[in-house]
C-alpha positions as CSV (number, residue, x, y, z in Angstrom):
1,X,9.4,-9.2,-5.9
2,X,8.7,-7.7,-2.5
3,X,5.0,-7.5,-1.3
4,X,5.4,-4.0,-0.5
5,X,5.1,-1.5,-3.7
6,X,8.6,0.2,-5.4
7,X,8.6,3.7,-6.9
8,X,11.6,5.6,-8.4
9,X,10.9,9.5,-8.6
10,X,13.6,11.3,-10.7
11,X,14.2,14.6,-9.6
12,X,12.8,13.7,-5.7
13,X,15.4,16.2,-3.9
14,X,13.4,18.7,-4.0
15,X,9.7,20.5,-5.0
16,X,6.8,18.5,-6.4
17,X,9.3,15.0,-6.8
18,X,9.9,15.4,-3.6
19,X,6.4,15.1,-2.7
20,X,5.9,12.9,-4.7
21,X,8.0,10.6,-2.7
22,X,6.5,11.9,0.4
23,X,3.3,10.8,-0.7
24,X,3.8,7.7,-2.0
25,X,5.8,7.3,1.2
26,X,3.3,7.8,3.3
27,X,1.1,5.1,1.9
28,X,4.1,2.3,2.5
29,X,5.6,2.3,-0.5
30,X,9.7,2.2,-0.6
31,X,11.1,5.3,-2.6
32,X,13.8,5.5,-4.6
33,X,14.8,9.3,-4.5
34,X,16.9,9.9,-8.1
35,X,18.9,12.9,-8.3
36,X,21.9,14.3,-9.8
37,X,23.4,15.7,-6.7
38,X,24.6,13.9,-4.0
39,X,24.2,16.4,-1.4
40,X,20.7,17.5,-2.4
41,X,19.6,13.5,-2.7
42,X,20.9,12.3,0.7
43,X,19.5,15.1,2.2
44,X,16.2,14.4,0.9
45,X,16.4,11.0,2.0
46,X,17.2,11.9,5.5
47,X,14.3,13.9,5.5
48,X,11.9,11.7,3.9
49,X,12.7,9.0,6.6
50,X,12.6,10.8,9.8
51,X,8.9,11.1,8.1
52,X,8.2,7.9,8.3
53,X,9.2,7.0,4.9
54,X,11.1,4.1,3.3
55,X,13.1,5.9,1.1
56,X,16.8,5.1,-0.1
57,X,18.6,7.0,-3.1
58,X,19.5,6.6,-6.8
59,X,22.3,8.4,-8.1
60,X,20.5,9.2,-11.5
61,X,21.1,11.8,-14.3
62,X,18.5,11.2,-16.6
63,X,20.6,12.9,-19.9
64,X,23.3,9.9,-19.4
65,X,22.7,6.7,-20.4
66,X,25.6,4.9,-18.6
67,X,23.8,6.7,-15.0
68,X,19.9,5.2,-16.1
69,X,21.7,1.5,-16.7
70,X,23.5,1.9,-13.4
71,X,20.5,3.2,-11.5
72,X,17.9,0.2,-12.8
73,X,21.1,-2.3,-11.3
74,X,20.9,-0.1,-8.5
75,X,17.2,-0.4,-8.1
76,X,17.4,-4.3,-8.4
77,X,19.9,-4.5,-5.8
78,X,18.2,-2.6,-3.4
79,X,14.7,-3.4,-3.7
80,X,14.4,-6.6,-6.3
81,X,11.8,-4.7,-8.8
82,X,9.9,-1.6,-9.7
83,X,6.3,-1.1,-9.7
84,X,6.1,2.5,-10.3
85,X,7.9,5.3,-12.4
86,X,7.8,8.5,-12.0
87,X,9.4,11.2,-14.7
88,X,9.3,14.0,-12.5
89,X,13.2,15.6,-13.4
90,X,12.9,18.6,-15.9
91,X,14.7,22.1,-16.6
92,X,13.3,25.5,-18.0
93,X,16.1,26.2,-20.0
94,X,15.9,29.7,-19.0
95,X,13.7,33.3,-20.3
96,X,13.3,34.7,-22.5
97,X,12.4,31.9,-24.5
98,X,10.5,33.5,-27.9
99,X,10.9,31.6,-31.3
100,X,12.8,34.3,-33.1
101,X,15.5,34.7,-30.6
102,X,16.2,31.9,-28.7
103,X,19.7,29.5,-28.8
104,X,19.1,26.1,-30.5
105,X,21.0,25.1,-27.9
106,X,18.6,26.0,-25.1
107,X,16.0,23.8,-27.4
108,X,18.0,21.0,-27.6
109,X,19.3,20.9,-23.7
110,X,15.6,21.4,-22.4
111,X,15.0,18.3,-24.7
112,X,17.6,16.2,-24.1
113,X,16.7,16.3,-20.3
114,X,12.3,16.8,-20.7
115,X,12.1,14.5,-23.5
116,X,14.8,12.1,-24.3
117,X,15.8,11.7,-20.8
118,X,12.4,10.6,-20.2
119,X,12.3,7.9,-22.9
120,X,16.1,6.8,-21.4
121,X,15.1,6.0,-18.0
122,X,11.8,4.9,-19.1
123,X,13.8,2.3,-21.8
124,X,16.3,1.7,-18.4
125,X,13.7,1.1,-15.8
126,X,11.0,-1.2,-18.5
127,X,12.8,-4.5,-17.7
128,X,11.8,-4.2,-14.0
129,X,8.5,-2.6,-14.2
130,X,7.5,-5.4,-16.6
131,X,8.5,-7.4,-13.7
132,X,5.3,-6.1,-11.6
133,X,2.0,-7.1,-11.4
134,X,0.8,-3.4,-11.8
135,X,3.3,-1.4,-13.3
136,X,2.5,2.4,-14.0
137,X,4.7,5.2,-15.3
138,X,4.0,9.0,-14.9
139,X,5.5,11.5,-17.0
140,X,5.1,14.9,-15.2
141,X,3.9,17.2,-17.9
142,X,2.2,20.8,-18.2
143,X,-1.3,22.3,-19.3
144,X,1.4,24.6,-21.8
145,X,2.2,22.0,-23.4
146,X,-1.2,21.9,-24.3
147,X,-1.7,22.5,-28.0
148,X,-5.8,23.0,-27.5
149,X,-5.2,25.3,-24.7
150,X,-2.2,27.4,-26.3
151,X,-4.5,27.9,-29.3
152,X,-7.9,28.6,-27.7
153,X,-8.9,32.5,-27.6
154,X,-9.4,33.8,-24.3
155,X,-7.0,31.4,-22.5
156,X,-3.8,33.1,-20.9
157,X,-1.1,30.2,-21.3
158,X,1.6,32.9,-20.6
159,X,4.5,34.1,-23.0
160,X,6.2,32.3,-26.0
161,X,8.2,28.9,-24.3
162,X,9.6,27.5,-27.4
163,X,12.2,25.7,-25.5
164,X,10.5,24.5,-22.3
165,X,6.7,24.3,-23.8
166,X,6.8,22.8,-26.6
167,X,9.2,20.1,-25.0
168,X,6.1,19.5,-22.5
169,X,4.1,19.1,-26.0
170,X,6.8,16.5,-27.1
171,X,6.5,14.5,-23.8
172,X,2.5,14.4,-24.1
173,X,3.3,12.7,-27.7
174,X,5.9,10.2,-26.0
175,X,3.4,9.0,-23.1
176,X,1.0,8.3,-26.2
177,X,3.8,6.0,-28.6
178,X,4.4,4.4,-24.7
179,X,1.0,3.8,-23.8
180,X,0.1,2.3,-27.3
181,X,2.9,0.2,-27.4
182,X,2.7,-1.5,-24.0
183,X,-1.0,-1.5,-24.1
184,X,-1.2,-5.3,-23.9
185,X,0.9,-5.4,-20.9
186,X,-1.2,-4.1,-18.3
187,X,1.2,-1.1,-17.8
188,X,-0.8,2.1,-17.7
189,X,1.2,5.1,-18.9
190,X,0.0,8.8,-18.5
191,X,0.8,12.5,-18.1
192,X,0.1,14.4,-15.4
193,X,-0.1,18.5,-14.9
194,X,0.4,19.6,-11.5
195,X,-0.9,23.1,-12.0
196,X,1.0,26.1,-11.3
197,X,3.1,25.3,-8.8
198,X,5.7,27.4,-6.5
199,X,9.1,26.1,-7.4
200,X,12.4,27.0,-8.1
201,X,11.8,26.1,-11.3
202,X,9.7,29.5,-11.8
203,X,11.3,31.3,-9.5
204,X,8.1,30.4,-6.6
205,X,5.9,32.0,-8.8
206,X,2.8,29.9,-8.7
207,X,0.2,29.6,-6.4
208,X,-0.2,25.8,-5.3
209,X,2.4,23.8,-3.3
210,X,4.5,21.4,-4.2
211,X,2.0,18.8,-2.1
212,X,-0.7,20.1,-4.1
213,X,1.3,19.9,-7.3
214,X,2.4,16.4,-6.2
215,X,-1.4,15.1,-5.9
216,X,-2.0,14.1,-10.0
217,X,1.2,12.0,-10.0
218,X,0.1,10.1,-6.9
219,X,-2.8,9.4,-8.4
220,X,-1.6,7.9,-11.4
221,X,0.7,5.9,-10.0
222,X,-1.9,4.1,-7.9
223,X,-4.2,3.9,-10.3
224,X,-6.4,0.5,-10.7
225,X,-5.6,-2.4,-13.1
226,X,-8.7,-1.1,-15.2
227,X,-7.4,2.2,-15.0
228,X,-6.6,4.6,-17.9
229,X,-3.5,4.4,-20.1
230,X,-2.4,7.2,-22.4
231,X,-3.8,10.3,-20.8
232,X,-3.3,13.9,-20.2
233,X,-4.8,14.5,-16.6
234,X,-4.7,17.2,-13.6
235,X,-6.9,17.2,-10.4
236,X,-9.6,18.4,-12.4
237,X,-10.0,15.7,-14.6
238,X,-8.7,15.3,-18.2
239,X,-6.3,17.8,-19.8
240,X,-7.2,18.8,-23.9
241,X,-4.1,17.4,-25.8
């Protein structure tokens, strides 16, 4: 494996993954920028290296398994290994989203791309990461998906997210199963909150950037060998499950 340090960020067109892969970027690592649209992703690319970043793309749609396969041969190809992974890509599934009224269907697309995409390009990219001397894997998570913090009087979480939320709660119990399956492996595997941050994916809402929002995941992915595995964390520390 090369001596410099490999990280794919899915969804690193645009927003927090794209910062992401800015930052990383920035402290020599080569990017691999995966995204589901080829306009969006070569764009980003372009970008990312007229900022002095070693950044290539991956054609990746994480909710298709036949895309994850092709993008760890991709990965392989292009750069010979994978230290770092980053499971940035996600979708609201839209408001309203209240128990009584909402589509099974928006429940089981949010899912399929939050949750299950996760553990496919996770399951994809293992084969590589294994490959590294200090693999870590960041799964971009919420504070609402917090079950402490959605239940704790006094706390504003917002309004019912059956679909989007509680997938967030679902991904905290993945990066759990992950991190006490490979803990014997020296791969550290955690969740990471980037606060609320202004993105399309809540219409610019929130009040931090997406460099801000970026900061947790950066951290975790260079975190030390002694480092922690299985966590929930933000910039302010650890996040209440």
């Amino acid at each position: 494996m090369s001596a410099q340090r490999i990280a794919l960020v899915t969804g690193a067109n645009k927003g927090i993954g794209y910062e992401i892969a800015a930052g990383l970027g920035s402290l020599g690592w080569r990017v691999g920028v995966g995204a589901r649209d080829k306009q969006r992703r070569d764009t980003a690319v372009e970008k990312l290296r007229a900022g002095g970043t070693d950044a290539f793309g991956v054609p990746l749609d994480v909710a298709d398994e036949t895309s994850a396969v092709a993008a760890a041969e991709l990965i392989a190809d292009r750069a010979g290994g994978l230290d770092v992974l980053v499971n940035n890509a996600a979708i609201t599934g839209g408001m309203p989203q209240t128990p009584t009224t909402v589509d099974p269907a928006t429940v089981r697309a949010v899912v399929e791309t939050n949750v299950i995409g996760v553990i496919r390009v996770t399951n994809a990219m293992l084969p590589l990461l294994r490959g590294s001397a200090s693999a870590r894997i960041v799964n971009m998570a919420s504070s609402v998906g917090s079950l402490v913090l959605q239940t704790t009087p006094g706390i504003d979480m917002g309004p019912a997210l059956v679909a989007y939320s509680a997938s967030k709660t679902f991904l905290n119990a993945v990066t759990v199963h992950y991190a006490k399956e490979l803990g014997d492996t020296g791969i550290l595997v955690n969740s990471g909150c980037p606060g609320y941050t202004a993105t399309d994916l809540n219409g610019f809402q929130g009040v931090r950037t997406p460099r801000q929002g970026a900061a947790i995941a950066i951290h975790l992915a260079t975190l030390p060998d002694d480092g922690p595995t299985g966590g929930f964390f933000d910039d302010g520390g650890t996040v209440p499950w």
